[in-house]
Backbone as JSON Lines, residues from 0, in Angstrom:
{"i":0,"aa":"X","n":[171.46,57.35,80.43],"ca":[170.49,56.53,79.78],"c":[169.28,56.34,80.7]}
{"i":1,"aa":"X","n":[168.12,56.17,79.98],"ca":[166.75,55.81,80.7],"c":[166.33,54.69,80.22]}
{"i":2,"aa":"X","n":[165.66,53.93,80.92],"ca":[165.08,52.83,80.4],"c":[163.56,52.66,81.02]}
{"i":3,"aa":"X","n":[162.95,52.29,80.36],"ca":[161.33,51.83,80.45],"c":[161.61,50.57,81.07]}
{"i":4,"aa":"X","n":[160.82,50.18,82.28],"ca":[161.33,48.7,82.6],"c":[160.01,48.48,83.73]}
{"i":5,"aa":"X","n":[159.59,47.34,84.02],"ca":[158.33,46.62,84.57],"c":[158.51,45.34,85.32]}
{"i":6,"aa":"X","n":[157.64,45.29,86.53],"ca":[158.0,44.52,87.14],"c":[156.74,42.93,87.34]}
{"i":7,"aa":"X","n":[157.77,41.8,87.21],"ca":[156.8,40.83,86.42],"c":[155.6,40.49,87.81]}
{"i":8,"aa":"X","n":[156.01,41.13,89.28],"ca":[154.82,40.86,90.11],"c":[153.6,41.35,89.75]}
{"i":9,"aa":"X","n":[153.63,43.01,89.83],"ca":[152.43,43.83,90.1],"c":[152.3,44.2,88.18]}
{"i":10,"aa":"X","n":[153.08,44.37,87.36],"ca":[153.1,44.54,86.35],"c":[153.41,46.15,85.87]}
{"i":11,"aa":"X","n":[153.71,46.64,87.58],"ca":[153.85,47.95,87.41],"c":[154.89,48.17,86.4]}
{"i":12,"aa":"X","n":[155.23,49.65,86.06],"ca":[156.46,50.48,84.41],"c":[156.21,51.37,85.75]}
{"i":13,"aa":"X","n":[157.75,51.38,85.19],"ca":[158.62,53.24,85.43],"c":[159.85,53.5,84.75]}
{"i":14,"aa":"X","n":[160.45,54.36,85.11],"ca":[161.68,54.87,84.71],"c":[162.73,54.92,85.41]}
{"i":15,"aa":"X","n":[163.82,54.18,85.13],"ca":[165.04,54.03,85.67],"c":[166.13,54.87,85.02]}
{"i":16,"aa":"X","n":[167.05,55.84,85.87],"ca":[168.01,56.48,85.49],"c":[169.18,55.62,85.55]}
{"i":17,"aa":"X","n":[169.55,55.46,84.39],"ca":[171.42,54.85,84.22],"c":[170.77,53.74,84.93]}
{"i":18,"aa":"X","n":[172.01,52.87,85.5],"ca":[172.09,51.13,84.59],"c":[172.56,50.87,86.48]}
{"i":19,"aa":"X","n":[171.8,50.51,87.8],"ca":[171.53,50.66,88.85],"c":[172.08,48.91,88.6]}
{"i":20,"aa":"X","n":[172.82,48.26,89.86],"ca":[172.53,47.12,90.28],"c":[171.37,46.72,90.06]}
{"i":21,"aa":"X","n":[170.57,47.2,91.23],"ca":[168.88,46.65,91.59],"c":[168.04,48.12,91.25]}
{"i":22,"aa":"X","n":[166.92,47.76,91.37],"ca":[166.03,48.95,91.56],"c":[164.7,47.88,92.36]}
{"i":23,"aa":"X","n":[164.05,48.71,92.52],"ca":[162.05,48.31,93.22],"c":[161.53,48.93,92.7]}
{"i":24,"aa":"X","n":[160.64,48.29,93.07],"ca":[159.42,48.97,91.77],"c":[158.58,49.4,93.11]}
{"i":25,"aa":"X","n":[158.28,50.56,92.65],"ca":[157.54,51.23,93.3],"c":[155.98,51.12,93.53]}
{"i":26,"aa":"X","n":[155.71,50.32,92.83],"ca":[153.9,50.12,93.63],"c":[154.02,48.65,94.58]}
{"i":27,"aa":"X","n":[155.11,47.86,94.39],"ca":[154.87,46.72,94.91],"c":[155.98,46.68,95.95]}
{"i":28,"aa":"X","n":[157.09,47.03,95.61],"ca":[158.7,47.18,96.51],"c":[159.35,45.7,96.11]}
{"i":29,"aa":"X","n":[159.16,45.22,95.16],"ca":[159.74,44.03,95.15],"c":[161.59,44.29,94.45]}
{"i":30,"aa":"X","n":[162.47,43.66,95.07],"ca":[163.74,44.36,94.24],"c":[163.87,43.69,92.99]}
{"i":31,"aa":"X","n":[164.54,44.38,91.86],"ca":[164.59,43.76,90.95],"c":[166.17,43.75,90.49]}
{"i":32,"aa":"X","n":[166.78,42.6,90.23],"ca":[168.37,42.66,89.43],"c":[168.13,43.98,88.06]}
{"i":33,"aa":"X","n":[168.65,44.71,88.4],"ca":[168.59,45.81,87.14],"c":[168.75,45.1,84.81]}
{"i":34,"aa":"X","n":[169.94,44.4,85.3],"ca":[170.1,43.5,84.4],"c":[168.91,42.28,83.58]}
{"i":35,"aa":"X","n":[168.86,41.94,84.54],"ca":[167.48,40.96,84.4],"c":[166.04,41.3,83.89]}
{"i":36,"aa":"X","n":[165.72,42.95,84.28],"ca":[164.65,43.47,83.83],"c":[164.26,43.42,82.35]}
{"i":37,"aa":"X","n":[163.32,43.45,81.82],"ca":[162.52,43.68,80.25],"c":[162.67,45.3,80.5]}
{"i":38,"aa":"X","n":[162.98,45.3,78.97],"ca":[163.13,46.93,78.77],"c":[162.21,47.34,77.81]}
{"i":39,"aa":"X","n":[161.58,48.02,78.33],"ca":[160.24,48.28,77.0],"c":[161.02,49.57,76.17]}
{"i":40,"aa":"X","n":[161.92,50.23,76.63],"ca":[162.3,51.19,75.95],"c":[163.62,51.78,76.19]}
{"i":41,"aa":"X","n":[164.26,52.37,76.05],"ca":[165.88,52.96,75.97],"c":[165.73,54.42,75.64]}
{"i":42,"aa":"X","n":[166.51,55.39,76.23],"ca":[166.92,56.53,75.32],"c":[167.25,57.37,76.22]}
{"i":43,"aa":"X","n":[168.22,58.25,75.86],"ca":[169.23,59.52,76.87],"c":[168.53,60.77,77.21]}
{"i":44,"aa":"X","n":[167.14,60.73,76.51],"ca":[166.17,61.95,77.18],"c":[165.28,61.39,77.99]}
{"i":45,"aa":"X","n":[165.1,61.98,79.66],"ca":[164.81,61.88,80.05],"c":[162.64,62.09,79.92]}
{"i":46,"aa":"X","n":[162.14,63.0,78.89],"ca":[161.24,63.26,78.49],"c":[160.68,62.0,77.51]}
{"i":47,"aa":"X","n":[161.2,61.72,76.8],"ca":[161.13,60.78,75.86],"c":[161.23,58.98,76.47]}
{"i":48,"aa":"X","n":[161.91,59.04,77.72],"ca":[161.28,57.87,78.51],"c":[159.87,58.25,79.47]}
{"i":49,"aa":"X","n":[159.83,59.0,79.23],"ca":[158.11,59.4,80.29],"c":[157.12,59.23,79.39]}
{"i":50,"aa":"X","n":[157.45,59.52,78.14],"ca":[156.69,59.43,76.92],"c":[156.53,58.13,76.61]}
{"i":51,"aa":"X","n":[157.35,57.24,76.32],"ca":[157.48,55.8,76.57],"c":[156.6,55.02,77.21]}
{"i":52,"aa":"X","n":[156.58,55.32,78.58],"ca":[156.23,54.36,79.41],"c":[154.84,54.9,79.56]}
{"i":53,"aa":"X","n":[154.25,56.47,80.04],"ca":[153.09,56.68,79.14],"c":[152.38,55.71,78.22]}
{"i":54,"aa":"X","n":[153.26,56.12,76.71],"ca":[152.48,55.06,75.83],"c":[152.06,53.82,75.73]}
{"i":55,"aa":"X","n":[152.94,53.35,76.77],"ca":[152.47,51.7,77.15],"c":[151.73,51.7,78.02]}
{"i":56,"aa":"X","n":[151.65,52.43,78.69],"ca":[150.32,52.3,79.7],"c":[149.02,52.63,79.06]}
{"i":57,"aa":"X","n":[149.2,53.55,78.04],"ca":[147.89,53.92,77.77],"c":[147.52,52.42,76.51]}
{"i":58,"aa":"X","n":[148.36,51.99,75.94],"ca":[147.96,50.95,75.2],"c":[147.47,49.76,75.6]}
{"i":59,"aa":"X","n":[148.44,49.52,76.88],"ca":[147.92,48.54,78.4],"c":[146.44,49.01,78.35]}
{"i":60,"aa":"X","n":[145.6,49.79,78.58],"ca":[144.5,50.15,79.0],"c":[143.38,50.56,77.93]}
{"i":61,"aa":"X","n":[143.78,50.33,76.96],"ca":[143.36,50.3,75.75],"c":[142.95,52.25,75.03]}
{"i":62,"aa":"X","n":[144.05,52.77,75.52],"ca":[143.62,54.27,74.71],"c":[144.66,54.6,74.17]}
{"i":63,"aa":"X","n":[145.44,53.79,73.61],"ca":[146.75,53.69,72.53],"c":[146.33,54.63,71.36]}
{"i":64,"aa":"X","n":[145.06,54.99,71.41],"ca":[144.48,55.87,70.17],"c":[144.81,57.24,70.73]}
{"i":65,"aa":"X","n":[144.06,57.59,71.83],"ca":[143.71,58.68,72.62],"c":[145.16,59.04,72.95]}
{"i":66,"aa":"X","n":[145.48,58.23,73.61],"ca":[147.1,58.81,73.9],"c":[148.21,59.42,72.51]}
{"i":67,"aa":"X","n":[148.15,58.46,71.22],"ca":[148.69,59.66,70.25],"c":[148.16,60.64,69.6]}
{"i":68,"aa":"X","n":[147.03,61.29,70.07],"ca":[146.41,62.52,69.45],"c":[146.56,63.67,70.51]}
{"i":69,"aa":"X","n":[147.73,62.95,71.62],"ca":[148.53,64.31,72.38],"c":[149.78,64.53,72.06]}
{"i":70,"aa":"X","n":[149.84,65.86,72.33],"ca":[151.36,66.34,72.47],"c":[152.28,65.39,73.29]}
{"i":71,"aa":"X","n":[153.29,65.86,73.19],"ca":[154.59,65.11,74.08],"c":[154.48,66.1,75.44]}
{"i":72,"aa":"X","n":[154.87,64.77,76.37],"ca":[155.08,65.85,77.33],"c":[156.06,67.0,77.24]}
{"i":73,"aa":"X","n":[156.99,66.98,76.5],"ca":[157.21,68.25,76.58],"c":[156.82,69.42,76.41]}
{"i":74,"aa":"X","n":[156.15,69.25,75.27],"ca":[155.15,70.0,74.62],"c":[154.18,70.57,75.55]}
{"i":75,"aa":"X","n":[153.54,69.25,76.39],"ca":[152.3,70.39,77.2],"c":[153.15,70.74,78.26]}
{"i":76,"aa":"X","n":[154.26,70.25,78.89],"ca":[154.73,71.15,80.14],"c":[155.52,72.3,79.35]}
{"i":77,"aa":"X","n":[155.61,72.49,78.51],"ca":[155.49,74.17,78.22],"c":[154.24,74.86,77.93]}
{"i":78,"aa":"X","n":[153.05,74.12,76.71],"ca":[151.8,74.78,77.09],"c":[151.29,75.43,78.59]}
{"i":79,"aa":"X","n":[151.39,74.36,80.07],"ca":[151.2,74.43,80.93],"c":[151.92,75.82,81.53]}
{"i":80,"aa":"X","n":[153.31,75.95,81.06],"ca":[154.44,76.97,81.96],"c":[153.5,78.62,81.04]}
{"i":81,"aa":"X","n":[152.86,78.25,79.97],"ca":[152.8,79.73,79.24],"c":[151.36,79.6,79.41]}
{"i":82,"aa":"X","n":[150.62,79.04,79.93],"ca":[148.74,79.03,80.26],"c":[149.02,79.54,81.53]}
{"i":83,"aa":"X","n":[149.67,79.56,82.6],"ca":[149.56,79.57,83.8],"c":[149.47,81.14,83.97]}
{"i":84,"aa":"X","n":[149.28,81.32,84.69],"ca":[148.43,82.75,85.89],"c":[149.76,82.87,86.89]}
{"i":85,"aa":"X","n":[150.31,83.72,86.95],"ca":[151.38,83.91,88.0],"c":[150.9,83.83,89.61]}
{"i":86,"aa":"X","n":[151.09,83.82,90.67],"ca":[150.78,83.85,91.53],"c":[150.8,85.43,91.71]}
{"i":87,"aa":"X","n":[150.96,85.91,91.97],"ca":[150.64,87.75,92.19],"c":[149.06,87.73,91.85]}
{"i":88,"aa":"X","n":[149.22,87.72,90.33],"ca":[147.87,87.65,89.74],"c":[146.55,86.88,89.87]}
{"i":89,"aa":"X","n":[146.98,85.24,90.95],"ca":[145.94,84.54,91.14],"c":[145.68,85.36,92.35]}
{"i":90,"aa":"X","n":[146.46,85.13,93.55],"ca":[146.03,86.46,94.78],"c":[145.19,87.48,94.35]}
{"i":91,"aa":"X","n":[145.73,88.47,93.98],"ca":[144.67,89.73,93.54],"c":[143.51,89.28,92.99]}
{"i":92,"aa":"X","n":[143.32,88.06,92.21],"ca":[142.0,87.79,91.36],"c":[141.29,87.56,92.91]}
{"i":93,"aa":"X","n":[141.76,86.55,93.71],"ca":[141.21,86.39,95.04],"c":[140.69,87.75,96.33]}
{"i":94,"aa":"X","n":[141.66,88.62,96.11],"ca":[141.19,89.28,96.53],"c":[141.81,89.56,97.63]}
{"i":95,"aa":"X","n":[143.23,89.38,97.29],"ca":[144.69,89.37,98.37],"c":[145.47,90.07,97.79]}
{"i":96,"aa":"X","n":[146.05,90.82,98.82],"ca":[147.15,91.3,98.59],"c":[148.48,91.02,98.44]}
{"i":97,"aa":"X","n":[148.99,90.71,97.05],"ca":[150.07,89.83,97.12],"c":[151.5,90.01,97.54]}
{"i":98,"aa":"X","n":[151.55,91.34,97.79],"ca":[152.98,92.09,98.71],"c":[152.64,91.52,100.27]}
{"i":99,"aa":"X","n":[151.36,91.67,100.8],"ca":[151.23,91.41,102.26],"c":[151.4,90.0,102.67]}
{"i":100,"aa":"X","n":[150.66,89.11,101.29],"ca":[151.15,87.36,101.53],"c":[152.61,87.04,101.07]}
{"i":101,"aa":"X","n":[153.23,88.11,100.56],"ca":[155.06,87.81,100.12],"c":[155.9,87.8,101.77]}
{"i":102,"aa":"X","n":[155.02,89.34,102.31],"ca":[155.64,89.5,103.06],"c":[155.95,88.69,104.95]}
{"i":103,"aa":"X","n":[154.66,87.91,104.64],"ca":[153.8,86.98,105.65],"c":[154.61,85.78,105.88]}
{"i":104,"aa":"X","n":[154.9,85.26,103.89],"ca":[155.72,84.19,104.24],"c":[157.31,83.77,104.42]}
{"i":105,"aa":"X","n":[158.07,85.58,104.01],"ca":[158.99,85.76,104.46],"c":[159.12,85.63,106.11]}
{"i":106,"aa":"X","n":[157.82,86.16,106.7],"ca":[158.42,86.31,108.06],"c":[158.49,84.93,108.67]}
{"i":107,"aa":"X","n":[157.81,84.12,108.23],"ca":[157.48,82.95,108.71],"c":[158.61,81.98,108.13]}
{"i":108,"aa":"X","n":[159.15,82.23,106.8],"ca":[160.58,81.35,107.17],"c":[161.58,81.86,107.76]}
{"i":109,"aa":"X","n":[161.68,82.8,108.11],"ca":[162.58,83.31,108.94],"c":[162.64,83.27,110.82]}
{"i":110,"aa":"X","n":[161.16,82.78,110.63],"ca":[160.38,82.62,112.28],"c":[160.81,83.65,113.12]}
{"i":111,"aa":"X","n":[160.18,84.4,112.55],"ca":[160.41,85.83,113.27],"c":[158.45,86.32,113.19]}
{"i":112,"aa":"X","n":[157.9,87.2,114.1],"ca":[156.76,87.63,114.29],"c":[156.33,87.1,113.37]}
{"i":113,"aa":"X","n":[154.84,86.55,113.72],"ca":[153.9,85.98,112.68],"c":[154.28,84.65,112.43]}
{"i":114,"aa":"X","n":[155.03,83.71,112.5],"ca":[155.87,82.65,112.61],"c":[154.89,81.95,113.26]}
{"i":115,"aa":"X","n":[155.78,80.39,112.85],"ca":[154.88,79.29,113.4],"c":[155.41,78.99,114.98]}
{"i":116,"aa":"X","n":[155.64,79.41,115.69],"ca":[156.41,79.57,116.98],"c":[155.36,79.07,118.09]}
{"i":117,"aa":"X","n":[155.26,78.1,118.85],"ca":[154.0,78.12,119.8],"c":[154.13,78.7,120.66]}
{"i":118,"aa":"X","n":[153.37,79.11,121.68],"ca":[153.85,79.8,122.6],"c":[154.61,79.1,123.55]}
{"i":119,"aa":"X","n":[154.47,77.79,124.1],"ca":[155.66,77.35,124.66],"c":[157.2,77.55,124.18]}
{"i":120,"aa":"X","n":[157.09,77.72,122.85],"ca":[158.4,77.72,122.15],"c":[158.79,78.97,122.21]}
{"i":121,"aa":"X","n":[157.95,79.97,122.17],"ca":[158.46,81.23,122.33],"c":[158.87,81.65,123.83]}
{"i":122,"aa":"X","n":[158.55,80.95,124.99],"ca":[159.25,80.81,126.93],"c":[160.4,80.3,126.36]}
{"i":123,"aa":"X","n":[160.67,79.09,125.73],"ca":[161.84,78.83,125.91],"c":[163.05,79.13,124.84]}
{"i":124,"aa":"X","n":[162.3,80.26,123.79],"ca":[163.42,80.98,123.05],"c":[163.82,81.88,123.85]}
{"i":125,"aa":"X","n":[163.12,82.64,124.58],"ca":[163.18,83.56,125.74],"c":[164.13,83.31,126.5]}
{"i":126,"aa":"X","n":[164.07,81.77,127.05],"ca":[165.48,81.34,128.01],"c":[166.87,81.23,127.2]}
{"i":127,"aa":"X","n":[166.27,80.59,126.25],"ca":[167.97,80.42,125.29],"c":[168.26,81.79,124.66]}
{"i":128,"aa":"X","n":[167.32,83.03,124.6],"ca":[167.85,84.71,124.34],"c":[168.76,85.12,124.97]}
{"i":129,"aa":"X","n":[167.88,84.65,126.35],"ca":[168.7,86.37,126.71],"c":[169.5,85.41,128.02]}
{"i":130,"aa":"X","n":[170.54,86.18,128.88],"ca":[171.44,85.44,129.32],"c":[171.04,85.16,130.88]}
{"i":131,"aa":"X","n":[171.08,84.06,131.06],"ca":[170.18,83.77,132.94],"c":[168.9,84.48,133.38]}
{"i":132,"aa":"X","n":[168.3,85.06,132.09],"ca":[167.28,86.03,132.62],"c":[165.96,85.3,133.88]}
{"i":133,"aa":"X","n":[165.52,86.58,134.46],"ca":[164.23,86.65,135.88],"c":[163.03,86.39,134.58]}
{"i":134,"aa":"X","n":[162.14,85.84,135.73],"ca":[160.8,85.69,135.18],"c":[160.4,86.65,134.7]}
{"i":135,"aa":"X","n":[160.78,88.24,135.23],"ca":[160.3,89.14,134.4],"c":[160.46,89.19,133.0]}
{"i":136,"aa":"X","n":[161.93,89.01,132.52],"ca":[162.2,89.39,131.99],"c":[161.95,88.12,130.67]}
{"i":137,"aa":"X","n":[162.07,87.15,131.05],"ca":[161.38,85.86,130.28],"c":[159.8,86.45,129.63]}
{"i":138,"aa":"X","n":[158.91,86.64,131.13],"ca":[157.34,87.13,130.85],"c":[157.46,88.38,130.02]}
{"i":139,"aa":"X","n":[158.55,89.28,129.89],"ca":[158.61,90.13,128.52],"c":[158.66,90.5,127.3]}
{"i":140,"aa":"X","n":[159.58,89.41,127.13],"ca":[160.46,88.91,126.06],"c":[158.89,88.51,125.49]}
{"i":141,"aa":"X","n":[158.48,87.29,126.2],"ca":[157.14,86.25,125.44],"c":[156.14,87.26,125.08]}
{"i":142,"aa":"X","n":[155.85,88.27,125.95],"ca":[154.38,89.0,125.77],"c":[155.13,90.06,124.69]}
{"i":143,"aa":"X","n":[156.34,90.46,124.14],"ca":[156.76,91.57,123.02],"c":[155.97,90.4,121.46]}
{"i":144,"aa":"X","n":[156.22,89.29,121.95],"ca":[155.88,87.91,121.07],"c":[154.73,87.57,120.89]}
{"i":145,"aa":"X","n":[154.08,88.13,121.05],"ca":[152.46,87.48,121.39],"c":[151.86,86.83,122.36]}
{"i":146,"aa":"X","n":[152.38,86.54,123.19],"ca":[152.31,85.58,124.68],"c":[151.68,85.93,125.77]}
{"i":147,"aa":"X","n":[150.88,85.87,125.88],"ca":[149.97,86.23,127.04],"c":[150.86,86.23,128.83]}
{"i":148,"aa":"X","n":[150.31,87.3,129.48],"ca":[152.3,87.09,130.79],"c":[152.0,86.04,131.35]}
{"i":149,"aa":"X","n":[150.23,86.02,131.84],"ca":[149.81,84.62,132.11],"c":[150.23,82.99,131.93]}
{"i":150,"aa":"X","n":[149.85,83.27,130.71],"ca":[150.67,81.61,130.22],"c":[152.28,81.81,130.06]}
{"i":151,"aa":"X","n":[152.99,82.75,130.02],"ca":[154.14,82.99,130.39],"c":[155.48,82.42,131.53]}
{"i":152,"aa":"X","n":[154.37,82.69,132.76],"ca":[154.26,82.72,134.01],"c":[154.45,81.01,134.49]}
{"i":153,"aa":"X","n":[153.2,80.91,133.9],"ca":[152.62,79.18,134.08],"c":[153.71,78.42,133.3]}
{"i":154,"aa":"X","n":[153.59,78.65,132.32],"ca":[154.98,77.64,131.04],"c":[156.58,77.52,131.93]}
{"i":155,"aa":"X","n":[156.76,78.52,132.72],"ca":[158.26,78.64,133.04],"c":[158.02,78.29,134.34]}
{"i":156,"aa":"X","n":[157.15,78.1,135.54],"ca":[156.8,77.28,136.39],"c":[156.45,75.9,135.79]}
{"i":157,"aa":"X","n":[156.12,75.1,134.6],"ca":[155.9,73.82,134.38],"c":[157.52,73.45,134.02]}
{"i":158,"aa":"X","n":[158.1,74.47,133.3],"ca":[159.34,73.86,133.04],"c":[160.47,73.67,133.69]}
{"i":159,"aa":"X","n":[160.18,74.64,134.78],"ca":[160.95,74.09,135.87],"c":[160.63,72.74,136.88]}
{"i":160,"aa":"X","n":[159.59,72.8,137.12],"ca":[159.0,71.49,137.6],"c":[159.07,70.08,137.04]}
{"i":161,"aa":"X","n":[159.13,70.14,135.82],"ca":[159.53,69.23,134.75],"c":[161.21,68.73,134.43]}
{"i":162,"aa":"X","n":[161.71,69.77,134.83],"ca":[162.95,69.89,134.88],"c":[163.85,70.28,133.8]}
{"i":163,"aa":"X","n":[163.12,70.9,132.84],"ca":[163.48,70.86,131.58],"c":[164.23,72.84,131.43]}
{"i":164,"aa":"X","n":[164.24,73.22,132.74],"ca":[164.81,74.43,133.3],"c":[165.38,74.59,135.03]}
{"i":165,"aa":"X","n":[166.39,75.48,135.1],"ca":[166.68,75.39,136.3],"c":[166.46,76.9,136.91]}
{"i":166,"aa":"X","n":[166.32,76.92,138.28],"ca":[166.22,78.39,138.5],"c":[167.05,78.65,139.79]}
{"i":167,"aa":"X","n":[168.27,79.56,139.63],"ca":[169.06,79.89,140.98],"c":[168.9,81.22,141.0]}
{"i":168,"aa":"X","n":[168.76,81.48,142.44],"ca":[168.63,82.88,142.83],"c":[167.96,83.62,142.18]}
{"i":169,"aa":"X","n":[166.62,83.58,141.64],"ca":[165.84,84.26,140.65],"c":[166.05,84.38,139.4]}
{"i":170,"aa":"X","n":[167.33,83.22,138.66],"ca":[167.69,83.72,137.36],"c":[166.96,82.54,136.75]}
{"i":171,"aa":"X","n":[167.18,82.57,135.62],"ca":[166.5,80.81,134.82],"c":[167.66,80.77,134.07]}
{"i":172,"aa":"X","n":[167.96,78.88,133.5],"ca":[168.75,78.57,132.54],"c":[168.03,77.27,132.05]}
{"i":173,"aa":"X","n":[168.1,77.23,130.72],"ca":[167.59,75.92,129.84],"c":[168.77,74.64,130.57]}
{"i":174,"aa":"X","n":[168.45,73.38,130.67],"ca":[168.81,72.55,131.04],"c":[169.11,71.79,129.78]}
């Protein structure tokens, strides 16, 4: 069940799923006994309470006219799903290639090359890679990554100094 229900501070409406102890109302946070609330409306579709509380708002505001010379929301969120432009097709209208931005944001949830990785983060994936590795081999790892050996160099001297790495006998380990 849904119910249309309002809260007597702010005067805010929303929609409550099933029959809650309390709820808050969301523009003000005040809690409300679920029971106790005014119900402007009832019903087991979830569409048909959006529609609801909609209509009282728009009558609240005086376009109780304007508001029934629309569709239901259901109605336009399917107009909306069959007007829409696929994304492939908005890219190319832009002037992108939409295999190269598929493939961009695969790599990037996967945080692999091209990834949101900083370069500090990429020294110290380097330490947690590979096993006790030498600065060389840290400054390798980072620069196969994009990493300059420079700031490489410098990052794994701050992190040892920091302490946030240890270094015996030329090897490194994350701390």
């Amino acid at each position: 069940m849904y119910a249309v229900v309002g809260c007597g501070e702010c005067r805010a409406v929303w929609v409550v799923d099933g029959e809650p102890e309390a709820t808050g109302c969301p523009r003000c946070g005040k809690r409300h006994q679920f029971g106790k609330l005014k119900r402007f409306a009832e019903t087991a579709d979830p569409d048909e309470a959006r529609q609801a509380r909609a209509a009282l708002l728009a009558d609240r505001e005086g376009y109780g006219d304007a508001f029934a010379e629309l569709d239901s929301f259901a109605a336009m969120d399917a107009d909306a799903d069959e007007d829409a432009i696929d994304d492939a097709t908005y890219l190319e209208a832009a002037g992108l290639d939409s295999e190269v931005v598929a493939d961009a944001g695969e790599r990037t949830e996967r945080g692999t090359e091209g990834g949101s990785r900083s370069k500090r983060e990429t020294v110290t994936d380097a330490l947690d890679a590979l096993d006790r590795p030498t600065e060389a081999e840290v400054v390798a790892y980072a620069t196969e990554r994009g990493v300059p050996a420079e700031y490489a160099e410098r990052a794994l001297g701050k992190l040892r100094r920091n302490g946030d790495v240890a270094e015996t006998n030329g090897r490194y380990r994350l701390l």
